[in-house]
Structures are given as C-alpha cells and as structure tokens.
C-alpha positions in Angstrom: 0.0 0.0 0.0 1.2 3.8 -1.2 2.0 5.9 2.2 0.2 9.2 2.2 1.9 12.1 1.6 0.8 15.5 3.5 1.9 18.7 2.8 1.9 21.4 5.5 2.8 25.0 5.5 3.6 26.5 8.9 6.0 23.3 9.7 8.0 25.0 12.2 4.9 26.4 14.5 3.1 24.5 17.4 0.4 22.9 15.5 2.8 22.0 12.6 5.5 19.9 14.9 2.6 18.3 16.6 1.3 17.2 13.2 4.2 16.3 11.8 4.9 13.9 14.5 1.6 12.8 14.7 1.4 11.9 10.6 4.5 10.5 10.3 3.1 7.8 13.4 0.3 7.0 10.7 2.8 6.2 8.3 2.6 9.5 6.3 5.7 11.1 4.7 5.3 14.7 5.7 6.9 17.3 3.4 7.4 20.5 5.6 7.1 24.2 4.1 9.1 27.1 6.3 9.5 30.9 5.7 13.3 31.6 5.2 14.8 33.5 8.4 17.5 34.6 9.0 17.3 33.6 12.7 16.6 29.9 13.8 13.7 28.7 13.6 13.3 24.9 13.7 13.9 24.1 17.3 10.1 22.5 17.6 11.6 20.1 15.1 14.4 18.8 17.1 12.5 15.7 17.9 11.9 14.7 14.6 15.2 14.8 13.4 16.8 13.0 16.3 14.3 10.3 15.6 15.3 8.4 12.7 12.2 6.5 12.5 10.8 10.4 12.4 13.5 11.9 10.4 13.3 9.4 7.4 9.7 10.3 6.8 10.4 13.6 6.8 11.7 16.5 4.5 11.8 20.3 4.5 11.3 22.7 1.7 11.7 26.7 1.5 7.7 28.3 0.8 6.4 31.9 1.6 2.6 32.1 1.3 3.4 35.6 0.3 5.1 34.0 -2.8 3.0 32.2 -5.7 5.6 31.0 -7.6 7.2 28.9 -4.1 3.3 27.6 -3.4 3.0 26.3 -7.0 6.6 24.9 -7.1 6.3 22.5 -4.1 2.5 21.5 -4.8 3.4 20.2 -8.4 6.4 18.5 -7.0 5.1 16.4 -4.7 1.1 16.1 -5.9 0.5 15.6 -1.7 -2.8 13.5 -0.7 -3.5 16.4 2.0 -2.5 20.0 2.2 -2.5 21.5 5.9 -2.4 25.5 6.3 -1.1 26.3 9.4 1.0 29.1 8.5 -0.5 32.5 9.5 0.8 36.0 11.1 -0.9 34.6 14.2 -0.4 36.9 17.2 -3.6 38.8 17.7 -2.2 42.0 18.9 0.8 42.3 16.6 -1.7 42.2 13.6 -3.3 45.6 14.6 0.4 47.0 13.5 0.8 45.1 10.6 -2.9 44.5 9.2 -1.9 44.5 5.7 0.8 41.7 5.9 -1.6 39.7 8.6 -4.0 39.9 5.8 -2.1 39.0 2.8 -0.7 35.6 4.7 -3.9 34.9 6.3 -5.6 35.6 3.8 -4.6 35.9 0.1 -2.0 32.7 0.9 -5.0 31.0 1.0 -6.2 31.7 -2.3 -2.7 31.2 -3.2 -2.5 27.4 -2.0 -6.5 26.9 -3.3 -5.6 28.6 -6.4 -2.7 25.6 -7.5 -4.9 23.1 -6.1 -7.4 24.0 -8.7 -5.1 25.0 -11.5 -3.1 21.7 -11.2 -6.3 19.8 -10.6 -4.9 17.8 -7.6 -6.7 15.7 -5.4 -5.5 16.9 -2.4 -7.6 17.4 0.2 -7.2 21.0 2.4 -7.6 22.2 5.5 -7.4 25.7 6.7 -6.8 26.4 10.5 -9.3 28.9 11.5 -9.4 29.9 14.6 -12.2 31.3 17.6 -10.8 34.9 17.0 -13.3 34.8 14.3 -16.3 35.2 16.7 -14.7 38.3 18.5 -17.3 40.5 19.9 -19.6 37.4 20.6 -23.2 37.1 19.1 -23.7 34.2 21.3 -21.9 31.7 23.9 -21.3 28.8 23.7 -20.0 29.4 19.8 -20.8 26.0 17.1 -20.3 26.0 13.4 -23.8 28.2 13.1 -22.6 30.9 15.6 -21.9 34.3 13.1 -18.8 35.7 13.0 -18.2 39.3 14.9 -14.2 39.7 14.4 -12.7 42.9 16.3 -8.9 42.6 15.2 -6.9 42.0 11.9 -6.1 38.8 12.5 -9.9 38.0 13.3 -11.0 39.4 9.8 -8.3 38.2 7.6 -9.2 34.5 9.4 -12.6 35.1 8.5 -11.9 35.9 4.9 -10.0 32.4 4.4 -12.5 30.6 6.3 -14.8 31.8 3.2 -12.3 31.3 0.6 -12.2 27.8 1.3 -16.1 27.5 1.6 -16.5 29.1 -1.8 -13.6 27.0 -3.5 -15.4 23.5 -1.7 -18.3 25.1 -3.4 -17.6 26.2 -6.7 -14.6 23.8 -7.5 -15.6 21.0 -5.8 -12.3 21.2 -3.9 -12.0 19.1 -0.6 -11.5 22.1 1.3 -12.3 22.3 5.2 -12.4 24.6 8.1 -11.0 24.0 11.4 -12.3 26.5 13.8 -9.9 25.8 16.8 -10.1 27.7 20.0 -7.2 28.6 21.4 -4.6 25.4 22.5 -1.0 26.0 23.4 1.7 23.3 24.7 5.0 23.2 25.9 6.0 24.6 22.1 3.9 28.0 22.6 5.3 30.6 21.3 7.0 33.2 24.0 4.8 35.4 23.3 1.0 34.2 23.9 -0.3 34.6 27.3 -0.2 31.1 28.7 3.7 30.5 27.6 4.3 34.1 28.9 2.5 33.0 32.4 4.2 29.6 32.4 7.6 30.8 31.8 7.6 33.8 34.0 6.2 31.9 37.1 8.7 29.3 36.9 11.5 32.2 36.3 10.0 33.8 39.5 10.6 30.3 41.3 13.8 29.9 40.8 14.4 33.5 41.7 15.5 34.3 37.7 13.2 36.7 37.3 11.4 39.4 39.4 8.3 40.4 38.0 5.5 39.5 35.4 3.9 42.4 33.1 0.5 41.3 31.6 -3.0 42.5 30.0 -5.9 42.1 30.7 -6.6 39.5 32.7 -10.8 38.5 32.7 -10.7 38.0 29.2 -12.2 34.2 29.4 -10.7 31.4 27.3 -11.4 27.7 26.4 -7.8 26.1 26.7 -7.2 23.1 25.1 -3.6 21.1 24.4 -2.2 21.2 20.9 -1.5 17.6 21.0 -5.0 16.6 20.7 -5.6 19.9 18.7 -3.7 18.4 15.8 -6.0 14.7 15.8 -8.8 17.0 14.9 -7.2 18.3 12.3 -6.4 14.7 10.8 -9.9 13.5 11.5 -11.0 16.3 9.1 -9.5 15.3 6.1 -10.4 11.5 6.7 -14.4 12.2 6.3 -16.2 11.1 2.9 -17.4 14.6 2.8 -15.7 17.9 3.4 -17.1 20.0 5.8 -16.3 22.7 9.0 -15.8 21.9 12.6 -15.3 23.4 16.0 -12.7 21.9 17.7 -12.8 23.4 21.4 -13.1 21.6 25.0 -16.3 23.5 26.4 -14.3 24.6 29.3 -13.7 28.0 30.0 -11.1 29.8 32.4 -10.4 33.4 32.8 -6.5 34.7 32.4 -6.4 35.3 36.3 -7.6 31.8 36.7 -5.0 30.2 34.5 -2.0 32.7 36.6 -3.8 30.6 40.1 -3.6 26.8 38.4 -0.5 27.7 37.0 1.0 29.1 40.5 -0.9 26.3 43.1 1.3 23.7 40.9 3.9 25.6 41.7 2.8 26.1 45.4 3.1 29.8 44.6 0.6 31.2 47.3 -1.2 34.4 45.4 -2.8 37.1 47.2 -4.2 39.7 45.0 -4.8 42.9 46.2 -6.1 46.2 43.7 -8.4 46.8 40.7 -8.8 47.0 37.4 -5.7 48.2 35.8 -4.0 48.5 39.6 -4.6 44.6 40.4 -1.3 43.2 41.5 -0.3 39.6 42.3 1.7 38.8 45.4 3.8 36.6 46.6 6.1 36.7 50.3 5.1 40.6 50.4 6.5 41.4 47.0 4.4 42.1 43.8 5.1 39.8 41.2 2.3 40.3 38.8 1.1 43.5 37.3 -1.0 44.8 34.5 0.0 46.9 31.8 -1.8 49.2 29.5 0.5 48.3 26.8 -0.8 44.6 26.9 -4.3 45.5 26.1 -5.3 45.4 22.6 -7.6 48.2 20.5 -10.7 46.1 20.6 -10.9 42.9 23.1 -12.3 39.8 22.5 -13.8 39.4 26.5 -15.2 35.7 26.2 -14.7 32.4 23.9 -16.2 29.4 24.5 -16.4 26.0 22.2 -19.3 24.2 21.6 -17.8 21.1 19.7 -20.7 18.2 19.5 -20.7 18.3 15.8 -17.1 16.7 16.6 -17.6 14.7 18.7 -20.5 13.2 17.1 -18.9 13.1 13.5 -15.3 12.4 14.6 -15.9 10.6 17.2 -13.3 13.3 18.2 -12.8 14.7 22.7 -10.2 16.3 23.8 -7.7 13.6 26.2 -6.3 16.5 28.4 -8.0 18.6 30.8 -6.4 22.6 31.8 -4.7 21.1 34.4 -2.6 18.1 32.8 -1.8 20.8 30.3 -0.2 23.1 32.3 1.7 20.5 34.3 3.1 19.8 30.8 4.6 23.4 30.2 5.4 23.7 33.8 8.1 20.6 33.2 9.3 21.9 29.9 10.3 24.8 31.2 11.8 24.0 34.5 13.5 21.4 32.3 15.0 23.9 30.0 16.3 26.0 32.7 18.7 23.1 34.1 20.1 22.8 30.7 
C-alpha cells in the first residue's frame, strides 16, 4: 500500500510539529514548508530529526505564502494527498500593527494554496486552520459551526476571509477544502509570546528567583484552553471524512487569564494574594508584587469571552479532547523547569 503524503505549511509552528509527528506515526511522509529566516527557527523540530524513525519520513522545503511561484513549485512536485495550512501572522495583537501583511498571509495565501490546487487539478484534500478569533465581539456563547462571526482585530478578519475562501472554492470547484475553527490550544512549544507561555515561563522564572516580575493585560478576558497535542488529531480527522465539511474543535471549558495565573501558581505552590483593581490589580507573593498589569498589553478592541461548543465533533469524529487545563499546564510547567537546568 502507497504511504500518504501530507503537505503542510507553517511546519516549524506549534500545531505544525505536533502534526508532523503525529502523521509520520500514521505512516505519512510529511513534506514540511518554512519561511526563510535569518534567525533559527526549527527548534520545535528537534524531535523529529533526532528520531530516525521520524526523520526518514520527513523532509523540508523553503515556501512563503506571500510568494506564488514557491506555493505552486512545491504542490506540483510532490502532488500531496492532504494540504494542511497552518501558516499565518498569528499573534492577535501584533496584527493591529501590521494589518496588511496579517492579511495578505492569512488571507490571500489561501487563495494562493487553493488557487494551485485548482489550476493543477490535484486531489489533495485541504484544510485551513481557523481559529475562535473569528467570533470576536460574541453574538452568542457557547460558539458552534452556526454561531456568526463578529471579528474585532486583523487577525480576526483576515481569518474570516480564508474561512470563506475555502467554503466558496469546496463550493464552486468542488475542492476538498475544510475549516477547522480551533479555539485557542498551546503546549510546551507555545510561542513566547502568547499569554499562557508568557504566564508559564515567568512563574517558573520567578521560582527559581530568575526573574522578578510578570507584566501582563488584561486578565478577565475568558478562554477555552485546550492542548495542541489533541488539537492536531482533529485536524487529521478532518481530512479522513467522505465529505468535506467545517468543525469546532474546542473543550467546552472556559477559564479566565487570572484563573490560568492561580492553576499555574498552586502547581507551583506559589501562594497568590491579589490585592487592587482593574488596571492596579497586583499579584503577590512573600510581600513582594510579582504580577502586574499593563496598559501596553491591552489590545484596541478585546475579545472578552470564547467558549467552544464542539458536538458536531464529537458526534462526526468521534473526536474529545484527552487532556484537561490542568494536565496541560503541568506539561509546560516541566518543559520549562526542564529547560532552565540545561
């Protein structure tokens, strides 16, 4: 029997390690796309290639969404079974200063990747990470596949404008093209800066007495937390349906920031007292403030609460999420602790 090939763009992000790993385990070659940089960007990887059971079934190739020529080089190449578009400007508050390049890789790369799909007439199936951003300002809670969209950031619209360009080209081209509406899931490989690394990372820092203080935003904005580990199954369980279609892939759970800060310090046996409020809250720990709020943290426009409502998943995929808030942030606590003996 033929192994499956899989395609994915965004290779050296969270999600796309995960997946990577995760394929190759199903007997997949996986064929990663990354940005050039000039600083280094593949330490998520380090796994893979260590592994030669991993490495073997895996290979790397240069691709910029921005960049037509690169997307259409690398499909024709290797004709892949599945296409997975994780690659995005992803950091919500960073896209209010750069809307126009947020736009053009959330966005038009997806036309770009589509666009070859159809041109070439592959067979590959697509999927397209969306992400809860897109219900922003929320119409109602919790949010399913039928729940509008209400996005108050860049990031939030140009998500919202792929999510369509992959309905119309499912549609009109009869593409296999679906939507993964994934609330927000982090991991040990989180990038630095997103809120629940940033809380990790500086509590631990604070610990071991290697760091003094932790500057954050606004913390009652409410979140459903899931682990990207089981994040990426979802992703898989997409493509492997007879028909294509759009899912919410959440844990129902929600937490507020300030409650992810307590589970994160009572594993630590931090003992918190907070003391202030609103924007003069403080965290404190032996007398000494150790968690404060800044003004610089808070975006234009807030997105106050997100919540998952994921039956159709469960139902169709026969897809539930195997960690709980908890289990997840034990997991970053020991990467990090682990990465500060080294």
């Amino acid at each position: 029997m033929k192994k499956k090939l899989a395609l994915i763009f965004g290779i050296t992000g969270q999600d796309g390690s995960y997946l990577a790993k995760f394929l190759i385990s199903k007997k997949y070659t996986v064929i990663g796309v990354k940005r050039r940089s000039s600083s280094v960007t593949t330490h998520r990887l380090t796994d893979i290639y260590k592994d030669p059971q991993y490495a073997k079934n895996f290979k790397m190739f240069y691709g910029d969404l921005g960049d037509y020529a690169s997307i259409f080089k690398i499909l024709k190449k290797f004709k892949p079974d599945e296409v997975y578009n994780l690659a995005a400007q992803s950091h919500v508050a960073v896209s209010f200063n750069i809307p126009d390049y947020t736009n053009d890789i959330n966005a038009n790369g997806v036309i770009r990747i589509l666009e070859t799909i159809k041109t070439l007439k592959l067979k590959s199936k697509f999927y397209q990470a969306g992400s809860s951003e897109m219900f922003g300002d929320v119409i109602q809670t919790p949010q399913n596949e039928k729940t509008p969209f209400n996005p108050v950031s860049p990031y939030a619209v140009s998500k919202v404008q792929a999510y369509w360009i992959t309905a119309f080209y499912r549609k009109a081209y009869n593409i296999f093209a679906c939507n993964g509406i994934l609330f927000n899931h982090e991991s040990p490989l989180r990038g630095e800066n997103f809120v629940t690394k940033k809380i990790v990372q500086g509590l631990v820092k604070i610990k071991q007495k290697k760091q003094r203080k932790l500057f954050l935003g606004n913390i009652y904005a409410k979140r459903d937390w899931g682990h990207a580990e089981d994040y990426v199954k979802a992703q898989w369980l997409i493509l492997q349906q007879k028909k294509p279609d759009d899912f919410v892939i959440a844990t129902g759970k929600q937490y507020t920031v300030k409650d992810f800060i307590n589970l994160v310090a009572k594993q630590l046996k931090l003992k918190l007292i907070w003391r202030g409020v609103g924007i003069n809250e403080k965290a404190y720990f032996n007398d000494k403030a150790i968690i404060e709020c800044d003004k610089r943290y808070f975006r234009p426009s807030e997105v106050e609460t997100l919540k998952g409502d994921c039956s159709k998943a469960r139902k169709i995929l026969k897809w539930k999420p195997l960690h709980n808030i908890n289990s997840l942030i034990k997991d970053m606590i020991s990467y990090e602790i682990n990465n500060l003996k080294e």
